[in-house]
C-alpha positions as CSV (number, residue, x, y, z in Angstrom):
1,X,6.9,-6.2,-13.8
2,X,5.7,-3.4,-16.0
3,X,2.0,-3.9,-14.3
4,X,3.8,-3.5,-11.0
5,X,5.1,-0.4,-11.7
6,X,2.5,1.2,-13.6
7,X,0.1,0.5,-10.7
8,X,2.7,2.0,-8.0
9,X,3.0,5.2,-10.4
10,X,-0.8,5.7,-10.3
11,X,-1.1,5.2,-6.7
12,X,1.2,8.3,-6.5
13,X,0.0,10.2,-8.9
14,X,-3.7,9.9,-7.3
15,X,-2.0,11.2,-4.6
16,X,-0.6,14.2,-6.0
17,X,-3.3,15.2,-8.0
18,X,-6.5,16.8,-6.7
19,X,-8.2,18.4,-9.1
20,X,-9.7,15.4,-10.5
21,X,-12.5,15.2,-8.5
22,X,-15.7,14.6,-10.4
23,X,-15.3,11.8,-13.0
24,X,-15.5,8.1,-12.1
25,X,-12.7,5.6,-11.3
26,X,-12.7,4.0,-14.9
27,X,-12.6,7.8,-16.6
28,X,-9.7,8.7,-13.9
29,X,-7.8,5.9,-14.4
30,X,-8.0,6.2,-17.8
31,X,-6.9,9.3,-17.8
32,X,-3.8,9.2,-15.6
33,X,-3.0,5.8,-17.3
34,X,-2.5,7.3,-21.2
35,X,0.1,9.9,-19.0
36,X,1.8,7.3,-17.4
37,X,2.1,5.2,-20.7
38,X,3.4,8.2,-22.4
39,X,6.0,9.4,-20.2
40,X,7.5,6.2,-19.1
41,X,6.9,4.6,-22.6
42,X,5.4,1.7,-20.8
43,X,3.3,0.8,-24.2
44,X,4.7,-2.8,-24.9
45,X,2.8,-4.7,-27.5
46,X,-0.2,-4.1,-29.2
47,X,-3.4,-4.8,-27.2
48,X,-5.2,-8.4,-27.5
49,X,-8.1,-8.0,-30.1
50,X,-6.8,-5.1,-31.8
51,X,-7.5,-4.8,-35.9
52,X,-4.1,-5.9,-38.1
53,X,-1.8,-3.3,-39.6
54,X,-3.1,-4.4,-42.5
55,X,-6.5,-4.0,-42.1
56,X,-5.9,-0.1,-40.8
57,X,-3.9,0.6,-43.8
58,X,-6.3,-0.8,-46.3
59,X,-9.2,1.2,-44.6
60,X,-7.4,4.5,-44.5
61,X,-6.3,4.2,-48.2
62,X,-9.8,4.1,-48.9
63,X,-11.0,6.6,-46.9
64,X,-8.8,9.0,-48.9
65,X,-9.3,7.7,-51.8
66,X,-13.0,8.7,-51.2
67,X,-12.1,11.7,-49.3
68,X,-14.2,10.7,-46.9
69,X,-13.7,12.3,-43.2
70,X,-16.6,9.9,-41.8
71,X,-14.8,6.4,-43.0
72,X,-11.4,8.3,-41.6
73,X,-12.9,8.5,-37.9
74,X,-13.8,5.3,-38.2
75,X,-11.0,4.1,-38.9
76,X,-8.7,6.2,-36.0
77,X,-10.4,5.0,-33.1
78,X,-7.0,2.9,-32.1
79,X,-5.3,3.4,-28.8
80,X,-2.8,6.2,-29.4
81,X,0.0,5.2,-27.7
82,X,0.2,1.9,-29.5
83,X,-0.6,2.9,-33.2
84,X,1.1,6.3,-33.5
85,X,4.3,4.8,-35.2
86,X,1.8,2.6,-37.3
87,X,-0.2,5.3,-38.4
88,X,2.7,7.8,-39.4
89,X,4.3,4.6,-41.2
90,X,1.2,4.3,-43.6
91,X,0.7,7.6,-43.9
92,X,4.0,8.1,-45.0
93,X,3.2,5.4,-47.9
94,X,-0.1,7.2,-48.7
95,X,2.1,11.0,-49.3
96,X,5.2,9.3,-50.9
97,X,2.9,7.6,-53.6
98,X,0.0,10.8,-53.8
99,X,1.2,14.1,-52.0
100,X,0.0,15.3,-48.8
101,X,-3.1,17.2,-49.8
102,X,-5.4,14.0,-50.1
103,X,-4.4,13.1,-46.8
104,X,-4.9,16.1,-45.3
105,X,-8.2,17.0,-46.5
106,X,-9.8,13.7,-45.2
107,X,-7.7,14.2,-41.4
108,X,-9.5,18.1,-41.9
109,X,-12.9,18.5,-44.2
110,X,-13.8,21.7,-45.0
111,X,-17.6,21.7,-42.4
112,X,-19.8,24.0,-43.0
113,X,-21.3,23.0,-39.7
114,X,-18.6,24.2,-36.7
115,X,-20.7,22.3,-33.9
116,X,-19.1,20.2,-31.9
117,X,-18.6,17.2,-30.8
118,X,-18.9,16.4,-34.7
119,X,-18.5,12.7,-35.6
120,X,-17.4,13.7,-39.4
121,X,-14.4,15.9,-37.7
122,X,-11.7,13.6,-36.9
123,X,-10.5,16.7,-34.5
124,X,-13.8,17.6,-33.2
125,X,-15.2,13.9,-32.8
126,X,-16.8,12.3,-29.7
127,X,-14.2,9.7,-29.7
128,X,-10.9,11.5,-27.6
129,X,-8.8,8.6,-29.5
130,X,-10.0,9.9,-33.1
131,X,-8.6,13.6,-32.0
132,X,-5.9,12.2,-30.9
133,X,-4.8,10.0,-34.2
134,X,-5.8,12.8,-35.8
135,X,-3.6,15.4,-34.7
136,X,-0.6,13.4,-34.4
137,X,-1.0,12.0,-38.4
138,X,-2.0,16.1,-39.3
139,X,1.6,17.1,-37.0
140,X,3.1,14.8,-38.9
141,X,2.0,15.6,-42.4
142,X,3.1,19.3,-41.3
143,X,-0.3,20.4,-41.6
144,X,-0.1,24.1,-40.7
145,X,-3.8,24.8,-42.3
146,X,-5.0,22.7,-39.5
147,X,-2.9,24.3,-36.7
148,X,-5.9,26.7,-35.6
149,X,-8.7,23.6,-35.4
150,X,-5.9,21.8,-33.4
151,X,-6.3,24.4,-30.9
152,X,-9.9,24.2,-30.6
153,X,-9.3,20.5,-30.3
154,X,-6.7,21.7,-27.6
155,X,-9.5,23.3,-25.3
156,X,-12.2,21.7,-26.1
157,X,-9.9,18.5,-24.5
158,X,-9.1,20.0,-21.6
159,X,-12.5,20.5,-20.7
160,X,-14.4,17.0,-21.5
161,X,-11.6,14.9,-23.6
162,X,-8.8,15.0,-20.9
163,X,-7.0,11.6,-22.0
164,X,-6.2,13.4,-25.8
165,X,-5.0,16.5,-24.4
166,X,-1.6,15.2,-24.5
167,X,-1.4,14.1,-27.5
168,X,-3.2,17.1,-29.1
169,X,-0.5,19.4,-27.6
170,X,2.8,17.3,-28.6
171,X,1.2,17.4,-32.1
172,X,1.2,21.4,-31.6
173,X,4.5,20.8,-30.6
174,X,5.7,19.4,-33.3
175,X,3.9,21.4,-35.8
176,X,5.5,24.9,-34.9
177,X,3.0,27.1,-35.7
178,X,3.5,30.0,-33.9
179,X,-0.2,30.5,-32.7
180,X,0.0,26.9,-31.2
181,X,3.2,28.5,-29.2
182,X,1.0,31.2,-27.3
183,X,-1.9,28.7,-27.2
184,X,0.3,26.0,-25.3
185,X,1.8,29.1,-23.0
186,X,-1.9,29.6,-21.1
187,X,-1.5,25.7,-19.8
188,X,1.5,26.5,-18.0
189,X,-0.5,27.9,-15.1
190,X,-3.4,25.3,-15.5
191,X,-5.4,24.2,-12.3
192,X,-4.8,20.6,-13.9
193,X,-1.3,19.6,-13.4
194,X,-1.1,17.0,-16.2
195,X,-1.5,19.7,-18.2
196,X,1.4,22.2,-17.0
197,X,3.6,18.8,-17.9
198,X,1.9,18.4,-21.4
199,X,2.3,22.4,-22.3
200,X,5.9,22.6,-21.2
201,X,7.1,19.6,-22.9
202,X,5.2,20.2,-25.9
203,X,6.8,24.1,-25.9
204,X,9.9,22.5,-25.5
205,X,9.9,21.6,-28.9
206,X,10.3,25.4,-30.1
207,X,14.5,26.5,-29.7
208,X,15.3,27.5,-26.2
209,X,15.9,31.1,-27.1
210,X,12.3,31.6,-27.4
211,X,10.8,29.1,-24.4
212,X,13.2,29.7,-22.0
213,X,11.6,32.4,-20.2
214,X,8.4,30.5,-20.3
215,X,9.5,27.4,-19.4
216,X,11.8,28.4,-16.8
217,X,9.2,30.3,-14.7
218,X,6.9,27.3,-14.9
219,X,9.6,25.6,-13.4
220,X,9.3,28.1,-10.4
221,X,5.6,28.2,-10.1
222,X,3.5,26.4,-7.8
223,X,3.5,23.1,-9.6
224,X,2.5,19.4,-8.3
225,X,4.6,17.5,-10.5
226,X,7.8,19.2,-11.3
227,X,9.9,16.0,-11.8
228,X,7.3,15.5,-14.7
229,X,7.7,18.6,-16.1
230,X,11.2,18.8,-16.1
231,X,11.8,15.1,-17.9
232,X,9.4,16.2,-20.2
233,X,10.9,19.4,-21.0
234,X,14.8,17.9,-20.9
235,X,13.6,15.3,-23.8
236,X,14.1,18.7,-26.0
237,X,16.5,20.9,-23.5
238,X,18.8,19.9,-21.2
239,X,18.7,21.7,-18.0
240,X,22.4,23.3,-19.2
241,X,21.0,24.7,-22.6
242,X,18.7,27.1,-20.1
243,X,21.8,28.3,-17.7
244,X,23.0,29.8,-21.3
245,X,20.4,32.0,-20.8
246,X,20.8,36.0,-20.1
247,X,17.7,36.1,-17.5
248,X,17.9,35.5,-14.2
249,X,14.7,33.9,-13.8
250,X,15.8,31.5,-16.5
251,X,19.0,29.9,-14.6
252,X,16.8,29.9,-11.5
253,X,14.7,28.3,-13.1
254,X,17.9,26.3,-14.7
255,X,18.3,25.5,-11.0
256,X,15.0,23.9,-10.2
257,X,14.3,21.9,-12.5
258,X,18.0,20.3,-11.9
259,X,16.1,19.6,-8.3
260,X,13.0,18.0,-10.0
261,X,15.5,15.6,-12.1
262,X,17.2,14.5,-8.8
263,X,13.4,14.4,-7.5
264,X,12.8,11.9,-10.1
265,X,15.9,9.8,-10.2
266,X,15.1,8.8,-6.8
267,X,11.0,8.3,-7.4
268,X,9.7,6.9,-10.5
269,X,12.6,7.3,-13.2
270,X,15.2,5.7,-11.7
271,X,18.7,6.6,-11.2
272,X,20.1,7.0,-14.8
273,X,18.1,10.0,-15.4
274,X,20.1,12.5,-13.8
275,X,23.2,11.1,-15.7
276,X,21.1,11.1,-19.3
277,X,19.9,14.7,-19.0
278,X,24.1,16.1,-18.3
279,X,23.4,17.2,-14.8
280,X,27.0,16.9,-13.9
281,X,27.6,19.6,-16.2
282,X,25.2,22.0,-14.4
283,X,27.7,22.1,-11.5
284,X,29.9,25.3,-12.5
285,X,26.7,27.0,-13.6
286,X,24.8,26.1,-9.9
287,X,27.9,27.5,-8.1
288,X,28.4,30.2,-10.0
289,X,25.0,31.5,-9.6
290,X,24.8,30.8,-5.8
291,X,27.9,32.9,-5.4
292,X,26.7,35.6,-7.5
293,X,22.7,35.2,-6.4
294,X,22.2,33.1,-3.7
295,X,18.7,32.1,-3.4
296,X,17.4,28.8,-1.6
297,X,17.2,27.3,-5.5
298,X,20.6,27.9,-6.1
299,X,21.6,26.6,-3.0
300,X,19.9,23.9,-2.5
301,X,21.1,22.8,-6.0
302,X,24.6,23.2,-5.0
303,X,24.2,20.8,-2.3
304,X,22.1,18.3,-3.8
305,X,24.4,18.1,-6.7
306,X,27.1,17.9,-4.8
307,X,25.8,15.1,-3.0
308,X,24.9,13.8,-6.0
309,X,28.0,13.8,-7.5
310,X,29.6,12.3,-4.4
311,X,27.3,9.0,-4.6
312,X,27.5,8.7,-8.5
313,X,30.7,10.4,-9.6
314,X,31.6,12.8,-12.1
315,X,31.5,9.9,-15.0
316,X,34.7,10.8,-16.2
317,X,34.0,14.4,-16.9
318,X,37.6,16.3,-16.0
319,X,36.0,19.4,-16.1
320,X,33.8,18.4,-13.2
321,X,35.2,19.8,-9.9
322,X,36.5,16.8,-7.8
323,X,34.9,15.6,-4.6
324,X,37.3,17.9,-2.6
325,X,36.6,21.1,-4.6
326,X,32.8,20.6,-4.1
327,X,33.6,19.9,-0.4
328,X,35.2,23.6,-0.3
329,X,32.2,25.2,-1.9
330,X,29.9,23.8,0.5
331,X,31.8,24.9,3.6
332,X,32.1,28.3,1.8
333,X,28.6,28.2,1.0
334,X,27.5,27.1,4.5
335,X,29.6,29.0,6.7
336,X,28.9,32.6,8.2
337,X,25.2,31.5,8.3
338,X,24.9,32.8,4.7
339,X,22.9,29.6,3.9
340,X,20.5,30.2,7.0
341,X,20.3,34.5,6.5
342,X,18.7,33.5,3.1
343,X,16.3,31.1,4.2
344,X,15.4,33.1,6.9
345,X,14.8,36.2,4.6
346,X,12.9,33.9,2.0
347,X,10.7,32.9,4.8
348,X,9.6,36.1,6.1
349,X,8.4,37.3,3.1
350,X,6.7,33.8,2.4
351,X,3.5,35.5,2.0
352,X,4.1,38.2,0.7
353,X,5.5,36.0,-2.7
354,X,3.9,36.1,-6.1
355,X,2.9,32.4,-7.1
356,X,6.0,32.3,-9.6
357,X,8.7,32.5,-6.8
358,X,6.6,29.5,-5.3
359,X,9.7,27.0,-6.0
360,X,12.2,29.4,-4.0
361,X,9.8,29.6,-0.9
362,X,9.4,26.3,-1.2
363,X,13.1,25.1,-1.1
364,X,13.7,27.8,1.7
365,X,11.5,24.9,3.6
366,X,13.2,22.1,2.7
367,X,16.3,23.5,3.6
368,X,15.2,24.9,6.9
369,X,14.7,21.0,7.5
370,X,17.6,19.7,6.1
371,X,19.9,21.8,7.8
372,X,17.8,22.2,10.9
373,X,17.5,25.8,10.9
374,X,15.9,26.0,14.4
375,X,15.6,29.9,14.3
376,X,13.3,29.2,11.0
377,X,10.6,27.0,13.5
378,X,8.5,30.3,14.0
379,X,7.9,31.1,10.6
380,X,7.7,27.6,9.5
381,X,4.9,27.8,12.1
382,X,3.0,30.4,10.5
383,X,2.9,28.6,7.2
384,X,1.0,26.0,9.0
385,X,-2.6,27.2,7.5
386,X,-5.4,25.0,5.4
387,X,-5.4,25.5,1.8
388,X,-2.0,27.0,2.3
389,X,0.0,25.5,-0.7
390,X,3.3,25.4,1.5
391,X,1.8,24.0,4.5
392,X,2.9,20.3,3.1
393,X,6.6,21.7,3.4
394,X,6.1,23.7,6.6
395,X,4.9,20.0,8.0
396,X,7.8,17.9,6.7
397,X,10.6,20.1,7.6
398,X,9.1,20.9,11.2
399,X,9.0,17.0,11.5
400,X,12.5,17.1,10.7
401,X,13.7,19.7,12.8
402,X,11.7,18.0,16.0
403,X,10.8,21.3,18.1
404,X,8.8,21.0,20.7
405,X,7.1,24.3,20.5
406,X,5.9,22.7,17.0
407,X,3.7,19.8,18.4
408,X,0.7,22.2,19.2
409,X,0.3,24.5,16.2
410,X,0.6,20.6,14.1
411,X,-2.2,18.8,16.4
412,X,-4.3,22.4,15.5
413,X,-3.7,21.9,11.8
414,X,-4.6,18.8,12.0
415,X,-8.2,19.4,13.6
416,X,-9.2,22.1,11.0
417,X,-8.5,19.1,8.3
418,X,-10.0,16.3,9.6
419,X,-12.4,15.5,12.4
420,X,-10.6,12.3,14.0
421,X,-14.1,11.3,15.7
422,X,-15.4,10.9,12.7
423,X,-13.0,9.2,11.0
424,X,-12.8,6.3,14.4
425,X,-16.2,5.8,14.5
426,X,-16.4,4.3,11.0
427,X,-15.4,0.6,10.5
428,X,-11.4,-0.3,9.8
429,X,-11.3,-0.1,5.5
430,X,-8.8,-2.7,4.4
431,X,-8.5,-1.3,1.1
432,X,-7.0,2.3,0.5
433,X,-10.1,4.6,0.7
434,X,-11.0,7.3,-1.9
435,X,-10.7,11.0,0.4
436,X,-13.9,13.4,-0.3
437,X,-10.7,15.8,0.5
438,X,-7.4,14.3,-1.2
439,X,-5.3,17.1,-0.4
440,X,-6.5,17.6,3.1
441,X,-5.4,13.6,3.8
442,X,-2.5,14.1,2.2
443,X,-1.4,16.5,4.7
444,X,-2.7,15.2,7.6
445,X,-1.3,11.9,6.7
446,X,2.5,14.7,7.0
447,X,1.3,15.9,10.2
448,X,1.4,11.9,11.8
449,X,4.4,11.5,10.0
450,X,5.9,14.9,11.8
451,X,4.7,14.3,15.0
452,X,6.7,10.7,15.6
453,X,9.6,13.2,15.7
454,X,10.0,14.3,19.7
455,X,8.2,13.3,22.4
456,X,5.1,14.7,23.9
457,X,2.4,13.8,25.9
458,X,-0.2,15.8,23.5
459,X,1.6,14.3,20.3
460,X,1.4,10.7,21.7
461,X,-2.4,11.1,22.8
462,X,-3.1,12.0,19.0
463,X,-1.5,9.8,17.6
464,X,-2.8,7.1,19.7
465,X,-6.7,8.4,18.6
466,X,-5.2,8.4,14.7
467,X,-4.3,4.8,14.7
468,X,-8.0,4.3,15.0
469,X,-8.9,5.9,11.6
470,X,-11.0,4.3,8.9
471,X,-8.2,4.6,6.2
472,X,-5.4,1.8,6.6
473,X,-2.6,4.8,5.4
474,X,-3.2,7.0,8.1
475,X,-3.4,4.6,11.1
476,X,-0.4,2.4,9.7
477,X,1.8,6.3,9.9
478,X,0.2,6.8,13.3
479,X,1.5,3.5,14.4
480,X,4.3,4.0,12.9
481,X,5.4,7.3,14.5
482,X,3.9,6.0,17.9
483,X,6.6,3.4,17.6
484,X,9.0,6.2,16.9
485,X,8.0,8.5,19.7
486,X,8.2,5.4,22.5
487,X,11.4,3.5,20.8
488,X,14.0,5.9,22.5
489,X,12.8,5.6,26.0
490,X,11.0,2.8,27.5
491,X,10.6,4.1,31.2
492,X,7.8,3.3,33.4
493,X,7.4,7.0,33.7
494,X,6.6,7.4,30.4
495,X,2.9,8.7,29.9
496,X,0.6,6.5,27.4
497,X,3.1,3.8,26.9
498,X,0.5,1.7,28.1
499,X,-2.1,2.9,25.8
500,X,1.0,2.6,22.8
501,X,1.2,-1.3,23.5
502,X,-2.9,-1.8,23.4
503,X,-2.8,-0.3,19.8
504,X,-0.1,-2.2,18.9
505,X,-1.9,-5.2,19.9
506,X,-4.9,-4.6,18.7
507,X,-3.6,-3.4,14.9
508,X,-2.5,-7.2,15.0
509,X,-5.8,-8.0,14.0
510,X,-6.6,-5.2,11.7
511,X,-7.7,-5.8,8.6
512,X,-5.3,-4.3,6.4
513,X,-1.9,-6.6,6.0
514,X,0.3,-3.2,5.5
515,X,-0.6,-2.4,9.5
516,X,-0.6,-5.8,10.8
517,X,3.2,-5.5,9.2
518,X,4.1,-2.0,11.0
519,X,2.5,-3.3,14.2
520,X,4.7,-6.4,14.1
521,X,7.5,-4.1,14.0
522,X,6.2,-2.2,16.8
523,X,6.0,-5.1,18.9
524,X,9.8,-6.1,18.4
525,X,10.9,-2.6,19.0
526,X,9.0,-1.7,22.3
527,X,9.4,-5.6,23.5
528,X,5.6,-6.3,24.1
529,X,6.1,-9.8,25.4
530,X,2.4,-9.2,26.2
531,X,2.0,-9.3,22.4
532,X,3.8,-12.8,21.6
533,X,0.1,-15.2,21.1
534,X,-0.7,-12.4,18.6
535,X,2.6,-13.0,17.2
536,X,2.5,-16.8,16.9
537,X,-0.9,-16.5,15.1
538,X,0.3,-14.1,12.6
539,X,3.0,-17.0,11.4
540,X,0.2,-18.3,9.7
541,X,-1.0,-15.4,7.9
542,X,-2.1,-15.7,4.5
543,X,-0.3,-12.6,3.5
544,X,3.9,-13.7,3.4
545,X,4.7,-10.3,4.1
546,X,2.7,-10.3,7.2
547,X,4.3,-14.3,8.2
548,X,7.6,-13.1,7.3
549,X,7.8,-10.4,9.7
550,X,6.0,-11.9,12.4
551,X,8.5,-15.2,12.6
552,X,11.6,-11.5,11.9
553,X,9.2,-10.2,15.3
554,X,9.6,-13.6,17.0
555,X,13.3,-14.1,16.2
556,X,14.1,-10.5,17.7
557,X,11.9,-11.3,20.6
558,X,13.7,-14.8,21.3
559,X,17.0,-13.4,21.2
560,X,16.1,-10.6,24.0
561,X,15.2,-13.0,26.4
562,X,11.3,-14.4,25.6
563,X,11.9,-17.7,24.4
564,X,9.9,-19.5,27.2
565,X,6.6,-17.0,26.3
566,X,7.2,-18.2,22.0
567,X,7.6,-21.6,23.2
568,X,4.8,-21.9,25.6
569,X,1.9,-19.5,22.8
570,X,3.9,-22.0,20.0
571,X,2.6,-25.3,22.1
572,X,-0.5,-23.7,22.7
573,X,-1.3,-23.4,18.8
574,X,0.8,-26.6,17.9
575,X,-1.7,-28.6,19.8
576,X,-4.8,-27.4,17.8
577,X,-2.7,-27.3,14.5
578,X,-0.6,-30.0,14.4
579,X,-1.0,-31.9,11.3
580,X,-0.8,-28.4,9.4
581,X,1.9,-27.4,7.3
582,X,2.3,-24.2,9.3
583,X,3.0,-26.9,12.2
584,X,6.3,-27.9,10.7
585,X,7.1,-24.5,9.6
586,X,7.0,-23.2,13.4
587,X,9.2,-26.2,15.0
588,X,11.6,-25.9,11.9
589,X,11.5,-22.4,12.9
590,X,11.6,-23.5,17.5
591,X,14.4,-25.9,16.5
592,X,16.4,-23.2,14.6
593,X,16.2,-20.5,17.2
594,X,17.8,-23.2,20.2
């Protein structure tokens, strides 16, 4: 179970970040593995062929007895996330028997030599799991000597030791030291996301009163994994310690990262996470400041709390405004097109935005979708540019709010990302393919997605070409949102239906299960009786998902009048299969449907 999840949260977070984009798999995976393990605190027990507590504990007593640095980096290259309770437990035992200083002394020599990487520097050493022992057991020991070689450590890590810069800047963290503050405060803007996430949670550790400001505009900056940052920064803060604040930017801020909780109690956190970090509480805050500054964040926080509190409840919080006085804020919020006049005014100064109002541009978007704001279409429009940052949101509420006039300028986007001959001509990959341009497929991937909204001829054409591409993601949502576009009206008149039904047949036999499955579900919702010999074949697909919802295809086919087409393909195979175990599955399957 735990593998299962870990390897979904890394498929997503591959897909969020881009910056990445020179190391190998192994160092990647690495990488984004030690943040997944240390966020989700999916470390479970200690690794198969790892050295005994005891062993560990004997060999750092003696490297301090020495006061020998060299034995100590021995020693320290354990995996972090499973030995940093260990470590601090014997370290504790060393400094209740002997003092600190000892320890401390062999976790940072005195080097006359500053070069680095420096394998007699636990915090400069060419091992990323020695800094990273080293730090936490020298944040521990409240170390403040060592605060300024942390920081070295600190950016030396984010440039060649990516997988200890966590850990390096919790130890910071924890340490206090007021350098290590403004040191931590230049990752909030990083290109490297993980890093924004490891800064702010690691600042978080500092009272409120200072961070706030900091914290609270990283919460409104440009930011590709805001959920992260705001669990990380709520294990310290809850998002109602920030709405104390006097600063505006602060309860805005408040405001966003009470989005990016929801955001993650519906992703990769589950559902208890808004509950554990008080965000019922944040109600009379959120309306309070959408009366008194309305802005799309404070909006759209009213209404996706109040949603929120509608589904889950108020957990027996009297001072939470019942389901009827959160109805009446909405309508007051909503009506008089006060809701739309602000998105409207957000979006028409879209570019004209400094990178920390990103957040409130950005919900502007989402709520022009979610409301269907149609007079919002033509700027959403504009937005539609490569390496525009918003272009992701300009796609997925345009998709939502299913204008025509948006088909052409999405089909345009589309070509300046990708070059869909290319991609066709290469053979069908069954496995998800590494993009030269992540971000670029990411979008595009939106753009198929948007396009199954309405009906045209031009958005059907494409879309028909994109269920030809190489990657099995992108021609399983172009299948998908063919299905979508052709579902609501099956005329004659219809342009391309034809063309629809051949690419639904012949994703039958792709080679990825994961299209075979959405073709399957094509074929039941257009009724491609043509399709049923494909369908009987697919029974006896390796992959259950795939003969699971091929006998669900054949089931829905039966009952809408093609029973003599299943029975006569079903004879067909039965007589070249018929002492098969698949035989008996199908006429279990025959004699159930009469």
């Amino acid at each position: 179970m735990v593998r299962n999840l870990i390897g979904s949260l890394v498929k997503r977070v591959r897909k969020l970040v881009f910056s990445v984009n020179s190391e190998t798999s192994n160092q990647v995976d690495e990488y984004v593995l030690e943040h997944l393990l240390l966020y989700h605190g999916l470390v479970g027990s200690s690794p198969e062929n790892q050295r005994s507590f005891r062993e560990v504990r004997e060999d750092i007593n003696r490297a301090v007895r020495n006061n020998s640095s060299l034995q100590m980096t021995v020693v320290l290259q354990l995996p972090p996330q499973w030995w940093e309770d260990k470590l601090r437990a014997i370290f504790e035992e060393i400094v209740a028997k002997e003092g600190s200083e000892r320890a401390i002394n062999a976790l940072h020599p005195e080097m006359p030599d500053d070069a680095w990487p420096n394998r007699v520097d636990p915090l400069g050493h060419p091992d990323w799991r020695v800094r990273a022992n080293a730090a936490t057991v020298l944040s521990s020991l409240q170390a403040r000597k060592a605060a300024e070689r942390m920081i070295r450590s600190l950016r030396d890590c984010a440039a060649d030791y990516k997988s200890a810069f966590c850990h390096i800047a919790y130890a910071l963290g924890r340490l206090g030291a007021e350098p290590a503050r403004a040191a931590l405060a230049e990752y909030l803007q990083s290109d490297e996301q993980w890093f924004r996430v490891d800064a702010a949670g690691a600042l978080a550790h500092w009272p409120a009163a200072i961070v706030s400001d900091s914290l609270m505009n990283a919460m409104l900056s440009l930011n590709e994994l805001p959920d992260y940052m705001a669990i990380a920064i709520a294990r310290q803060h809850k998002p109602i310690d920030f709405f104390r604040d006097a600063h505006a930017s602060a309860r805005q801020g408040a405001c966003a990262m009470v989005l990016s909780i929801l955001d993650a109690s519906r992703q990769t956190f589950g559902a208890d996470v808004a509950a554990e970090n008080g965000l019922a509480q944040c109600i009379k805050p959120v309306i309070e400041l959408a009366r008194s500054e309305p802005t799309p964040v404070s909006l759209r926080a009213v209404l996706s709390l109040a949603d929120w509190l509608k589904e889950y409840g108020n957990g027996g919080d009297s001072t939470v405004p019942s389901e009827e006085e959160l109805e009446a804020v909405v309508q007051e919020l909503t009506a008089g097109g006060v809701i739309e006049r602000v998105v409207l005014d957000s979006l028409q100064t879209a570019e004209a935005r400094s990178s920390k109002e990103f957040v409130q541009v950005a919900q502007a978007i989402v709520l022009a979708g979610e409301l269907h704001i149609t007079n919002a279409v033509p700027p959403l429009i504009a937005l539609l540019l490569p390496d525009n940052a918003l272009a992701d949101y300009a796609v997925e509420a345009l998709g939502t709010i299913a204008d025509h006039s948006s088909v052409t300028p999405l089909i345009e986007l589309a070509n300046q990302l990708v070059t869909m001959s290319s991609r066709t001509a290469l053979p069908l990959s069954k496995q998800p393919v590494e993009e030269q341009n992540a971000s670029a497929s990411k979008t595009h991937w939106k753009i198929l997605k948007a396009l199954g909204a309405r009906y045209t001829r031009e958005a059907a054409k494409y879309l028909v070409a994109a269920a030809g591409d190489f990657a099995p993601d992108q021609r399983d949502q172009a299948l998908d949102s063919l299905v979508r576009l052709f579902s609501e009206k099956l005329d004659a008149s219809l342009e391309l239906q034809n063309e629809v039904r051949q690419a639904l047949i012949a994703a039958l036999s792709d080679p990825s299960p994961a299209v075979r499955t959405t073709a399957l579900r094509g074929v039941e919702t257009l009724d491609a009786e043509e399709a049923i010999p494909e369908v009987v074949k697919l029974t006896d697909s390796p992959e259950i998902s795939v003969s699971r919802q091929a006998y669900a295809t054949l089931e829905s086919l039966w009952q809408a009048g093609h029973a003599g087409a299943i029975k006569a393909a079903g004879d067909e195979r039965l007589r070249a299969h018929a002492k098969t175990h698949w035989a008996g599955q199908f006429t279990d399957f025959i004699n159930a449907a009469h």
